[in-house]
N, C-alpha and C positions, 0 to 999 in steps of 0.2 A: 423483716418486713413487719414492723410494728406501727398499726396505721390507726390513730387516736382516735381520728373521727368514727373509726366502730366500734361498736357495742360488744362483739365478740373479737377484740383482738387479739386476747390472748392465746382463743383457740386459732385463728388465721396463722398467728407464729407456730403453734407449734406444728400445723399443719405444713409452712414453709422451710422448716428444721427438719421436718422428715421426708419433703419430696426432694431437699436440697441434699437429703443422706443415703437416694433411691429406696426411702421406706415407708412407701405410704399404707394407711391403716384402710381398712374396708371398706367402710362408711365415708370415708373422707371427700369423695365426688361430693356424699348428698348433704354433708353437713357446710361443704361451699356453698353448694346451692344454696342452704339453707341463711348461710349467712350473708350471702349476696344481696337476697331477697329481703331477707331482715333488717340489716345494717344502713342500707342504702336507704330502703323508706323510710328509716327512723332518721336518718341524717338527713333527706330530704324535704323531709316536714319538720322535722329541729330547726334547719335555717330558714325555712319561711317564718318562722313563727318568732326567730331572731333577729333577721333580718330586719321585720316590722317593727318589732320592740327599738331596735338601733334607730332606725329611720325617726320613728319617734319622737326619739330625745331627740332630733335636728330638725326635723319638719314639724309644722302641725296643720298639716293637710292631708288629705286623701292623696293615697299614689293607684295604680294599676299594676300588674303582673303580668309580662308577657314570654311565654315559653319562646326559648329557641334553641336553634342546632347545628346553627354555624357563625362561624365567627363574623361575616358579612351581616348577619341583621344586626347585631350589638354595633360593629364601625356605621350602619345606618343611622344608628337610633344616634348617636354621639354626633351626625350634622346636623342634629337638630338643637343641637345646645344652643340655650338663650342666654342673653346677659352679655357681660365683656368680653370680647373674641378678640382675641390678637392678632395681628399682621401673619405669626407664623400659624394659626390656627386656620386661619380664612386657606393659606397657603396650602395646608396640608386636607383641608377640605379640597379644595379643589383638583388637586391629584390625585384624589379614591374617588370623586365625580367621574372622571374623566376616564379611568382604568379600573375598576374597584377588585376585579381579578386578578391584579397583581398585587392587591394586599391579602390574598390569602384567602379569598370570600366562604369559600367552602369547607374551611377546614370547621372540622365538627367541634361541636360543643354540647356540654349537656347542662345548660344555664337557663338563668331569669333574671329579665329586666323589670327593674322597677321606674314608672313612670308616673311623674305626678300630672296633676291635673291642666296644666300645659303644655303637654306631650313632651317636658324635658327629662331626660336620662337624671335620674337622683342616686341610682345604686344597682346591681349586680349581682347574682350571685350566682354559682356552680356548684358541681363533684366532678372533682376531675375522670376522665375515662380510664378505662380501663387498660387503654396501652400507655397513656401517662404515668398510671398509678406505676406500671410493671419498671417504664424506663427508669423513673424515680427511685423504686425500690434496687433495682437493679446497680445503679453509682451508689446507692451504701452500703448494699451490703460486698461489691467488687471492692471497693476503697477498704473495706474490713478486711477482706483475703488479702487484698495486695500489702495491704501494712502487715498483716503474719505473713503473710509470703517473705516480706523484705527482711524482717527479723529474723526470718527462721536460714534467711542465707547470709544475713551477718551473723547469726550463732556459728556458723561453718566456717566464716571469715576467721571469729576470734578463733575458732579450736584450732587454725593453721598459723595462726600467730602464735597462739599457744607453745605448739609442738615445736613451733623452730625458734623461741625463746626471744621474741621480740613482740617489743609494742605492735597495739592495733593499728596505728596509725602511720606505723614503718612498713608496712607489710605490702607490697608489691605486688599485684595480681595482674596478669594479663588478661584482659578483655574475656579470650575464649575461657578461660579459667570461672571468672564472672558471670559471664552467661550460663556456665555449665551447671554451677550451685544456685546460681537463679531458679534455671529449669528442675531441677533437685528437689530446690525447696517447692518447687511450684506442684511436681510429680506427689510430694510426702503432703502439701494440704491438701489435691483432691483424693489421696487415699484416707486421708483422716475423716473427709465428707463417706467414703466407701462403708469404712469400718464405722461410721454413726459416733464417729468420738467426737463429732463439733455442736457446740452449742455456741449460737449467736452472740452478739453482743449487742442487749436489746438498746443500751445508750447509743450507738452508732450506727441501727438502722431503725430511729423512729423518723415514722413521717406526720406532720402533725397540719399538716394542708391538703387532705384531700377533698374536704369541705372549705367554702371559702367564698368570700364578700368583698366588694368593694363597696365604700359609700364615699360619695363624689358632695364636695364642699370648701368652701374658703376656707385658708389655713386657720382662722378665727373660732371657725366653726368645727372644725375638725379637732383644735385643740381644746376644745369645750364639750365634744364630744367623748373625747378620750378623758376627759375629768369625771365627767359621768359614769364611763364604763367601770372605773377604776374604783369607783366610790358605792355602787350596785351590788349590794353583797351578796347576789348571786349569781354573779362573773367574778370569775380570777381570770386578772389579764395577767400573763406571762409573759414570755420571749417578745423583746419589741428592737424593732430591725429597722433601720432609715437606709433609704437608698438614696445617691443622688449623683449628678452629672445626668446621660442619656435619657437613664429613667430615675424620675424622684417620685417617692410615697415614702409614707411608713407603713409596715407591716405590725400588726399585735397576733399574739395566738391567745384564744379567749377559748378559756373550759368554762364551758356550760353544762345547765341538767338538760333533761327530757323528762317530757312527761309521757310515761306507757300509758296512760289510763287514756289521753289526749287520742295519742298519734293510735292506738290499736282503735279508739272508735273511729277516726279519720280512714284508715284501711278498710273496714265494715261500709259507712258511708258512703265512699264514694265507688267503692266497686276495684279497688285496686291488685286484688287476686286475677283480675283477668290480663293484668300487662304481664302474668307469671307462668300463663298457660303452655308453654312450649320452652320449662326448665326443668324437666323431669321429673313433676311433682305431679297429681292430680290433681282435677279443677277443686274435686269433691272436700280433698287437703286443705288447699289453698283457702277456699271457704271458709273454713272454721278461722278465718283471723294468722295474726302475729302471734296471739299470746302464745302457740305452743313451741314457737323459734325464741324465746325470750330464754330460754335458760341459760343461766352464769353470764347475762347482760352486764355491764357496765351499767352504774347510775347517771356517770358522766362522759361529755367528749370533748373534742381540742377539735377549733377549727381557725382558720385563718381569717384577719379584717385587715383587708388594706385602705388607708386612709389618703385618698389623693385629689387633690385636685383638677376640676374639667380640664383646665389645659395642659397638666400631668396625664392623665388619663388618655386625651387626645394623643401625646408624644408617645406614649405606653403601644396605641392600637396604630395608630397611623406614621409616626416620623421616625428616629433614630432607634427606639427602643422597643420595633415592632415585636410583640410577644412571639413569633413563628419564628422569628429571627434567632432570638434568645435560646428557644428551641433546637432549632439546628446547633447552633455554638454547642449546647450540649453535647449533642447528640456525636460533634466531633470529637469534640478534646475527651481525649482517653486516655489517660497516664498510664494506664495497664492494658495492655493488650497485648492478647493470648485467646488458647479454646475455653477458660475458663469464665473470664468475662462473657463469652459468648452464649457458653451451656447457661449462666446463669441468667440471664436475658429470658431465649430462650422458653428457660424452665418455667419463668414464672410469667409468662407471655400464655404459655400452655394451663398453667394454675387457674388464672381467670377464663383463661377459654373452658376450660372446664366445669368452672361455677357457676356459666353464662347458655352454656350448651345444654341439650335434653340426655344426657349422657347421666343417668343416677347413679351410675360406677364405672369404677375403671379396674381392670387388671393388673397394671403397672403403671409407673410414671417413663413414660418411652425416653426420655429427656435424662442422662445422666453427664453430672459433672465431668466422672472421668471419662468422656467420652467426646466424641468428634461430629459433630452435623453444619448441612447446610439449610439457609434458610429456607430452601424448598422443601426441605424434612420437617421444618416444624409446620410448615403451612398444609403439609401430609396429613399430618399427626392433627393440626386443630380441624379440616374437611373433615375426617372420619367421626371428629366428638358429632359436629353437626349434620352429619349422614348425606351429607354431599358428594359428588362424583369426583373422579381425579382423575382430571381429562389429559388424553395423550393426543397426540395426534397419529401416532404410529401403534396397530394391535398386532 
């Protein structure tokens, strides 16, 4: 779980190396917290402050900012797009007029619209939440176990090809035989997570979109847009992804700096120690500022800029390529499934609850790899970080 857009990644991995090995250090509750609190308003006042800068170079007018928290105000804000409307635009307005609960309306978000001064939708931006983050994190680092898992039951394949003096590829296994050193190799990597012998593989579980932007423009403009970013010698634009059919954009990943001296008076200013009152820190703490969460920060982050078009955008929230949609498709297709995928979900579903909760320590990580739960146990385990009841109906 190497997640760019924070400041303190480094420590967040080796924090997810040890609760994934059942060995977590003392401190580790309150240095979540700490980087919860930190990382998040440094990346949240990073993209404002980048956001504007991009809009910039495409606009040059005044926009507005409008906070929201579900996905239904942003498909609002997008029937108000002015200009050229297609046939199938008009169309797919008019099916979230008439139902807008069946596109999802509530589902949360923790975003900003930016609006120019004709109340049209210009640009976007987010952090994704915190059960996103875990799902996310969750298919890379699963997809890492299962490719050592699969290796470590073809090592077992070769050594039986080995011993009975024939090719790999001659070798004859019967199904139950298959499954058995599946389960085998699967049994020997959550033991290696037991015994603390695993170290990630930070190239196969980075995530480099937990911050992220849309800006909405003609393909003309978009690709004059990205000329600019590309030529800014303080963006490096990296990894760039075109998508097309359902859903068309391009995506870029843009590392950027931050300014501490900026964003720690911004924190002072506006009072933002008090959205922090109830994460197990005190107010009196919180008070004195960022600057004493800043150590072994990062200078830079990686966040995501999707470049698309209103009636891209339009087909993105309302027609074939409903983002919730996309969603679930995930959330189905699981090439690997086992208790492993699951504890690992799970684990790191509990991680964030913990850096989110008034909980400034913990005893153990209740959550172990080589172990067996239901989701009612973890929803056990995250009511008691938040000191909530665990209602039965039967005493």
């Amino acid at each position: 779980m190497y997640l760019t857009s924070f400041i303190h990644r480094e420590d967040l991995l080796r924090i997810a190396e040890r609760w994934l090995c059942g060995r977590p250090e003392p401190f580790d509750a309150m240095l979540l917290t700490r980087i919860f609190i930190c990382d998040g308003y440094v990346l949240g006042e990073t993209l404002e402050t980048v956001v504007g800068e991009i809009i910039g170079k495409l606009y040059c007018r005044d926009f507005g900012k409008v906070r929201i928290r579900s996905k239904g105000k942003l498909r609002d804000a997008l029937c108000h797009i002015t200009g050229e409307i297609s046939p199938r635009m008009e169309y797919l307005f008019g099916r979230y007029r008439q139902n807008p609960e069946y596109f999802y309306y509530q589902a949360p978000v923790n975003g900003v619209l930016c609006i120019d001064d004709g109340g049209r939708l210009i640009a976007a931006y987010r952090i994704k939440r915190p059960k996103r983050i875990a799902e996310k994190a969750n298919r890379r680092i699963v997809n890492w176990i299962f490719q050592t898992v699969k290796n470590k039951a073809m090592a077992m394949a070769r050594a039986r090809a080995k011993k009975s003096g024939i090719p790999l590829d001659q070798l004859i296994t019967p199904r139950v035989e298959m499954d058995r050193e599946f389960i085998e190799a699967e049994e020997s990597i959550a033991d290696s997570f037991r015994q603390g012998a695993v170290q990630l593989d930070r190239s196969s579980i980075t995530i480099d979109d937990v911050g992220g932007a849309k800006i909405l423009g003609t393909k003309e403009q978009l690709a004059k847009l990205e000329g600019a970013l590309r030529s800014d010698p303080s963006i490096g634009v990296g990894e760039r992804e075109s998508f097309y059919g359902s859903y068309e954009a391009s995506s870029l990943i843009l590392d950027i700096p931050w300014d501490p001296e900026e964003v720690c008076r911004k924190y002072r200013d506006s009072k933002s120690w008090e959205k922090y009152v109830n994460r197990g820190i005190s107010a009196s703490e919180l008070k004195k500022g960022i600057e004493p969460f800043l150590e072994n920060a990062e200078a830079r982050i990686k966040v995501e800029l999707i470049l698309s078009t209103p009636e891209a955008m339009v087909e993105s929230e309302l027609g074939n390529s409903i983002h919730e949609e996309r969603i679930i498709s995930q959330r189905d297709y699981k090439p690997y499934k086992g208790y492993i995928p699951t504890n690992v979900e799970f684990l790191l579903e509990y991680l964030f609850a913990v850096g989110l909760s008034p909980a400034a320590e913990i005893k153990d990580v209740p959550i172990k790899l080589w172990g067996r739960y239901l989701p009612d146990t973890l929803v056990m385990f995250i009511r008691d970080l938040f000191q909530l009841p665990q209602y039965d109906l039967f005493y």
